[in-house]
Steps between C-alpha positions, in 0.01 A plus 500: 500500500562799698751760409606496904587123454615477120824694472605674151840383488587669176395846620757400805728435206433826333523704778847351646597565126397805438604645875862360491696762326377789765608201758844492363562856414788549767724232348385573143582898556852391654623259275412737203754783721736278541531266189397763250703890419159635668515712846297467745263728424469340166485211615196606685316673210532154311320342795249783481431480122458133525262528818316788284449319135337277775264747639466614129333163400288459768363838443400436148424123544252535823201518311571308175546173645159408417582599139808281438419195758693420813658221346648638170591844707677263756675323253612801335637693828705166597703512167525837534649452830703195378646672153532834676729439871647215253664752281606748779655164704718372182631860349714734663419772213337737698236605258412154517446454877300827495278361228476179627389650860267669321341257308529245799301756720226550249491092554470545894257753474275283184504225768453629833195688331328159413594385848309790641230484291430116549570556895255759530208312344578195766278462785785547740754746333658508864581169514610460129729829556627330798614210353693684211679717763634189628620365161671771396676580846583154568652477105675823560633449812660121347663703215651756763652169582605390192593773303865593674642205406413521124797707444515866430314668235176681460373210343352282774222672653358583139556116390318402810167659410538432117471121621258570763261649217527173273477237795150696541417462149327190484249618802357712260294191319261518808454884468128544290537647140253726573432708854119502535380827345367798778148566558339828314330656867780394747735666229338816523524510893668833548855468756359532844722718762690711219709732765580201739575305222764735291631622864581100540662474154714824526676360854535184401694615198727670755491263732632225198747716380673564848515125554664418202751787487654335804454172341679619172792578659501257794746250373744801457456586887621152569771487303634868527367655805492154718761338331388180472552216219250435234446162642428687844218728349355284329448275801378801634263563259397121509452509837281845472272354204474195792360734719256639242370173468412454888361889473265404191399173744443683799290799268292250399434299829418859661266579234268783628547495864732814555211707203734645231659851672701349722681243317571737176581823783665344749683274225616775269632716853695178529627413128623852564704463789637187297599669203697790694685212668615286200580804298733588789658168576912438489470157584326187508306490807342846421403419135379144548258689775409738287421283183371213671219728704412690194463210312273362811272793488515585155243178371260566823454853392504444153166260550291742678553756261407289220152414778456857539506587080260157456284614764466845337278353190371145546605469097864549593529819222648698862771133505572529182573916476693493805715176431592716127584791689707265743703338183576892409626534816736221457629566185600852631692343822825408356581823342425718789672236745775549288474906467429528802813282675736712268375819623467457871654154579376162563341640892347851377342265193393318843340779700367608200294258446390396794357875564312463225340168575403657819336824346328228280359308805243775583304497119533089511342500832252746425356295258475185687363657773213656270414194360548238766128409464575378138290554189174378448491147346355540071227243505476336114175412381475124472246472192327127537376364189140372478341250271151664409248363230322724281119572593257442190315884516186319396457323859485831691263784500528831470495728828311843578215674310547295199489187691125650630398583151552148376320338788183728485482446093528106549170297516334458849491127663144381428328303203602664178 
């Protein structure tokens, strides 16, 4: 059955696995301020260390998943995850929660890596990509929800993805033991569009890491700036991730109408003008806007830059290179949210960033607009297998000069 009918559920199940503890950064990165003798700036460098043994793994791990199996890599990521965020939830020793972040990251990263490499091998990574969006945004958004009336503590956001990873565990039985093995000539393809491609990566490592520095610190902005409740952000943030979902719906009902500059332009002048307002808001109003139409935009953007990188090499090397540089980017938001907020305030963190995501909007559209015809399509060679019978060499003759030789020293017809 087709892949566009048959969906891989536990790819879904990776992904929304693997993707959650970005998702829940904000509350992760405040709970750890407030619960645990950390600052805020601390605070934010465990939330970048955790997002960065992430980035680490799927670094190392992008081409060797072939080597160990999708299913026994899988399985090892999700206890990872499970033993890792486990530890940091249950321990207030604070070499503990740093090691346990760690660890647990190394988990994300083991698993969202498998999820990317099964995705891309799908007929329609789109769709598949889609559908993962949704599960971990509509999961996140439920335990923005949930979480504020756990109690206090650091413990809950961690605890929430340690179970997430082992609820996920028994998907992996349907993952293949072994990912089918690359051919020789398509491997040795060399990376079409090199300066395109590596302009692409570098901006969207930028353009990752000034979305998540306002992320990393937007629960803070709620509750200090805006002075709100943390039942009040996170409905906020609920409510935002809500949003996301209807953006990643409306991304992929658009599809290709609008071409590719517009949408990641246009959208990244936008998430700019979003970011400068939340990081400025003193009350609710202004930082539901903000969050709720950055977290709108954020998904719709997001898509068309992972179109643009796919489009770049047909093989999806360009989806892969530019979704690492991406994770870098993330893992590097926290900490300069957090440096950045202490040095100039929660609104110059705001302008900030949003003048950089508008400096970034030239290079990004540059390279849509350069390759808005696409990349020619690699054609495999389909080899079709014949059933042949071997020819006995004594029912043919020979051809050329010594066929004539033979024929003029035979006998004549006549009466011999």
């Amino acid at each position: 059955m087709s892949s566009r009918t048959t969906m891989p559920w536990p790819l879904v199940a990776l992904f929304t696995a693997g993707y959650l503890a970005p998702y829940l950064l904000p509350t992760t990165v405040g709970r750890l301020n407030a619960g645990l003798p950390l600052s805020a700036t601390e605070a934010g460098c465990v939330g970048s260390v955790l997002l960065l043994s992430s980035a680490t793994a799927g670094f190392l791990l992008a081409s060797r998943v072939d080597r160990f199996g999708p299913r026994r890599l899988a399985r090892a990521g999700l206890l990872l995850a499970a033993v890792g965020y486990g530890t940091a939830a249950l321990t207030t020793t604070l070499a503990l929660v740093v090691g346990g972040a760690i660890v647990g990251g190394l988990g994300s990263g083991t698993i969202t890596t498998v999820a990317a490499t099964g995705i891309a091998a799908e007929r329609d990574p789109h769709r598949t990509t889609t559908f993962g969006l949704l599960g971990v945004s509509a999961l996140a958004g439920t335990l923005y929800l949930t979480i504020p009336h756990l109690g206090p503590g650091h413990g809950q956001p961690l605890a929430a993805i340690a179970v997430t990873a082992l609820l996920v565990l028994p998907a992996t039985r349907r993952l293949p033991t072994r990912a089918p093995a690359a051919r020789t000539p398509r491997a040795r393809t060399p990376l079409p569009h090199l300066r395109a491609g590596a302009v692409l990566a570098a901006a969207m490592l930028c353009w990752s890491l000034a979305q998540n520095s306002l992320w990393g610190v937007s629960g803070r902005i709620g509750l200090t700036q805006a002075g709100l409740s943390e039942v009040t952000v996170g409905a906020v943030f609920a409510a935002a991730l809500g949003a996301g979902l209807l953006g990643v719906i409306g991304a992929g009902a658009l599809g290709p109408r609008l071409g590719r500059a517009l949408p990641i332009g246009a959208g990244t002048a936008l998430i700019a003008g979003c970011i400068a307002l939340s990081a400025a808001a003193d009350d609710l109003p202004s930082f539901a806007t903000g969050e709720i139409a950055w977290n709108t935009l954020y998904p719709v953007v997001l898509s068309y830059v992972i179109g643009l990188a796919a489009s770049l090499d047909q093989r999806g090397r360009w989806a892969v290179l530019v979704g690492s540089a991406s994770s870098l980017g993330t893992a590097c938001g926290p900490l300069t949210g957090s440096l950045l907020s202490t040095w100039t305030g929660y609104p110059g963190m705001g302008v900030i960033l949003a003048l950089g995501l508008l400096l970034l909007t030239v290079p990004m559209t540059a390279v849509a607009l350069r390759t808005r015809r696409g990349t020619p399509q690699e054609h495999s060679v389909v080899e079709i297998p014949l059933e042949t019978v071997a020819a006995r060499r004594a029912a043919y003759g020979t051809a050329g000069p010594r066929q004539t030789a033979a024929a003029s020293a035979a006998p004549g017809p006549g009466p011999g």
